[in-house]
N, C-alpha and C positions, 0 to 999 in steps of 0.2 A: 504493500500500500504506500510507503511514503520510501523514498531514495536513500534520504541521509541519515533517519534515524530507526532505530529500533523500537519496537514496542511489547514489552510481554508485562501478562500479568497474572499476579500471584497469588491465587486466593482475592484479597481485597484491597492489596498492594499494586500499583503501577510501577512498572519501572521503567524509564526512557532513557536510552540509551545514544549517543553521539554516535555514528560509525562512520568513521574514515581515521584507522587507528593508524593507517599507512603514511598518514600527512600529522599525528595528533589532531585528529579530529579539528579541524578549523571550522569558523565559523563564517556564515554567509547570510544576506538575505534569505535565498532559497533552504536553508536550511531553520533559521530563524521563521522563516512562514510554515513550514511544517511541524514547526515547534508549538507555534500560533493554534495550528490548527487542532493538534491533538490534547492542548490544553483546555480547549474549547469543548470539545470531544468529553474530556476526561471529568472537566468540573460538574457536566448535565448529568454524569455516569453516580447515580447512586448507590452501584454498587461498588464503587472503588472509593475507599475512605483514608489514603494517604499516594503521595506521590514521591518517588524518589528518581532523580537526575544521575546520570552518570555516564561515562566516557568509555569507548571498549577500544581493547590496547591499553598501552603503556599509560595511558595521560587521559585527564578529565577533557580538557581542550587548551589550543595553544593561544585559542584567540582568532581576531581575523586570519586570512591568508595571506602572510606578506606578499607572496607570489605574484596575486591579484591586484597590490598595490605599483607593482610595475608600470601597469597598464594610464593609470590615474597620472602617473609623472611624466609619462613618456608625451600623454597627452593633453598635459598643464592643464587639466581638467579638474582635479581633484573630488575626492571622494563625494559621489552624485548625494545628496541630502536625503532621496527616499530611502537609501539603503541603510544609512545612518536610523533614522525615522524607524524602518520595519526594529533592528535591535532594540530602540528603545520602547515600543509598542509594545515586544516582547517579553523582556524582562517588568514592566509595568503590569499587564498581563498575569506572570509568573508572583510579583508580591503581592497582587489583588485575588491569587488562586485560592478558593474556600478551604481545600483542607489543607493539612501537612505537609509541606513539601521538604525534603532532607536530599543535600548534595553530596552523592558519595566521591571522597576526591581523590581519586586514585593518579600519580603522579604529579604531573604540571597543572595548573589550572591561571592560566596566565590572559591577559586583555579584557575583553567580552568576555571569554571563559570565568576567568576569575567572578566576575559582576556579575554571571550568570548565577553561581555557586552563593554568592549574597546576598540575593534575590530569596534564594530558599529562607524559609524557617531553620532549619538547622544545617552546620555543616559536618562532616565525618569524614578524616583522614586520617593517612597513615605518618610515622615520624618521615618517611622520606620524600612527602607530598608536599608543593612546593605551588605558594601564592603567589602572583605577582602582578603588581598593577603595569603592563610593561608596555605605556602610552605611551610615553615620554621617551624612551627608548629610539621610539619612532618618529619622535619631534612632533608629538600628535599629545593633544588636551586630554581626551577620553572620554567614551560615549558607553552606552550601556550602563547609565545611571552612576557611573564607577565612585567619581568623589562623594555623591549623595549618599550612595549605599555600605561604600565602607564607612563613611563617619558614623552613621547608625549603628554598626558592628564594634569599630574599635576606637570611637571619636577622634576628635578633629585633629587631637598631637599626632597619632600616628597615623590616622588618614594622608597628612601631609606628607610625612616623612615616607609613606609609599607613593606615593604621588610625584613625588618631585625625583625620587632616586632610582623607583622601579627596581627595587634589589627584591630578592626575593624571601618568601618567608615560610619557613619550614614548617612540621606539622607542631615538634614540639612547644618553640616560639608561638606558632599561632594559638595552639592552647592559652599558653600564658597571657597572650593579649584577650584573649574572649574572640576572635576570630573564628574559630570551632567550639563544636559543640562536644566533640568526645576523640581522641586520637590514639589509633590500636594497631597493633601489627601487621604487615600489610597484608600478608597470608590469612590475615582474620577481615580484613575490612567487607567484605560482601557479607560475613555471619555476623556480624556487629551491626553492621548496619540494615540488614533485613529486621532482627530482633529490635532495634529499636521502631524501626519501623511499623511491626508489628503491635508493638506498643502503642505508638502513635494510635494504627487502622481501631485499634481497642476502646481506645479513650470515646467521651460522648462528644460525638463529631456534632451535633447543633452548638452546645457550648461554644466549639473551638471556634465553628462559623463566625460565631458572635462576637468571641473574643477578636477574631483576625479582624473582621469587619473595624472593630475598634478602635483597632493598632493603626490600621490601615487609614484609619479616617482624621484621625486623632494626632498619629508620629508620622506619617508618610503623605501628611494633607495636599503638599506641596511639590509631588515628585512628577508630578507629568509636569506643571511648567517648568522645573529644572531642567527636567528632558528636551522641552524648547528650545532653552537656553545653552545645552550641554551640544548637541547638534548644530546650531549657527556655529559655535568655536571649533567644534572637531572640523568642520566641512572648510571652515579658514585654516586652519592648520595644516590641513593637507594639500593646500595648493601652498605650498613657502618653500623655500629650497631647504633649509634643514630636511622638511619629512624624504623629498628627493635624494640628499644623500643619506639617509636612512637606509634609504628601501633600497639602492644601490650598493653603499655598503654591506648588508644585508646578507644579498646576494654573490658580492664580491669576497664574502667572508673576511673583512675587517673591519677594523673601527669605523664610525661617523668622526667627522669633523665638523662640529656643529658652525654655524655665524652668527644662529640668532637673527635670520629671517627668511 
């Protein structure tokens, strides 16, 4: 039924799965609209009373395709606005989904990826799984709600300090910021996080409704017009010559030399 991702489910557990483990699962419009679609699918589904996200292969996701961003530079066009728009519709979407959502984060979870995994209600890694906001990298702001959604997770100190450096942050680290919700062995991460999971499909899912509804309306009142906001910047950012030598270096396997415009 859908190209990019997987879908199976377990009893009353969903699970969606990223599959293109061959690139780390990168992320696209087209992939982002089937994400759309099946969460749409999944929240009318009352038989399914938790949802968990997760990457197959090595990594959760790497993020956009730099690959893809060739094309954008070559053509001083810079990253088209709808494309931008579908990620952020998505992950909007994904922190307004009625029940439980838990991101299992098997290796990398870096860009979009990362934001995707923030978007959930809880997160679940292994000590070798590895966060990273890695905008900036790219000479690019960042979209997919990124700086909005980490502040909520780990406030605004260390929101920053992944923002501006793009280093990455391990599973142990993230525990101790409150970034995740539970970090276990990587050979255990699929039984750890099922059983949580199942936990969750257990709980009295009207309650939760109510409670999300809450959070939702209440702590995150303001995340679609950020998502406006976050979109007019990413889409200037990627037309400057920094993101150009980015996406070149990249490719050429070595550093940027950044200008600063």
């Amino acid at each position: 039924m859908y190209q990019h991702i997987l879908l199976n489910i377990q009893d009353d557990i969903a699970v969606v799965t990223f599959n293109h483990p061959e690139m780390a699962n990168p992320l696209s419009p087209d992939i982002c609209a089937e994400l759309q679609d099946v969460l749409g699918k999944l929240a009318l589904n009352d038989a399914i009373r938790c949802l968990v996200l997760t990457g197959a292969g090595k990594h959760f996701s790497g993020g956009g395709n730099i690959r893809d961003f060739k094309g954008f530079v070559d053509s001083k066009s810079g990253i088209a606005p709808n494309g931008v728009h579908i990620f952020g519709k998505y992950v909007l979407s994904l922190r307004n989904f009625p029940k439980p959502t838990i991101a299992m984060v098997n290796g990398v979870a870096a860009g979009a990826g990362c934001c995707i995994s923030l978007a959930c209600d809880y997160r679940i890694a292994a000590p070798s799984s590895q966060f990273i906001m890695a905008f900036i990298n790219m000479g690019l702001s960042g979209d997919t709600g990124s700086m909005y959604l980490l502040q909520k997770v780990v406030g605004t100190a260390k929101m920053i300090e992944m923002m501006h450096t793009g280093a990455p942050v391990g599973g142990e680290e993230a525990l101790r910021i409150g970034l995740i919700t539970k970090v276990t062995k990587e050979e255990e991460l699929v039984e750890v996080t099922m059983k949580f999971a199942q936990k969750c499909a257990a709980g009295p899912l009207y309650a939760v409704k109510k409670q999300k509804a809450l959070i939702n309306k209440y702590f995150y009142s303001d995340f679609a017009a950020y998502l406006k906001d976050e979109q007019a910047d990413m889409v200037d950012c990627s037309k400057t010559e920094d993101f150009g030598e980015a996406v070149n270096a990249f490719l050429e396997k070595r550093r940027p030399v950044f200008q600063g415009k």
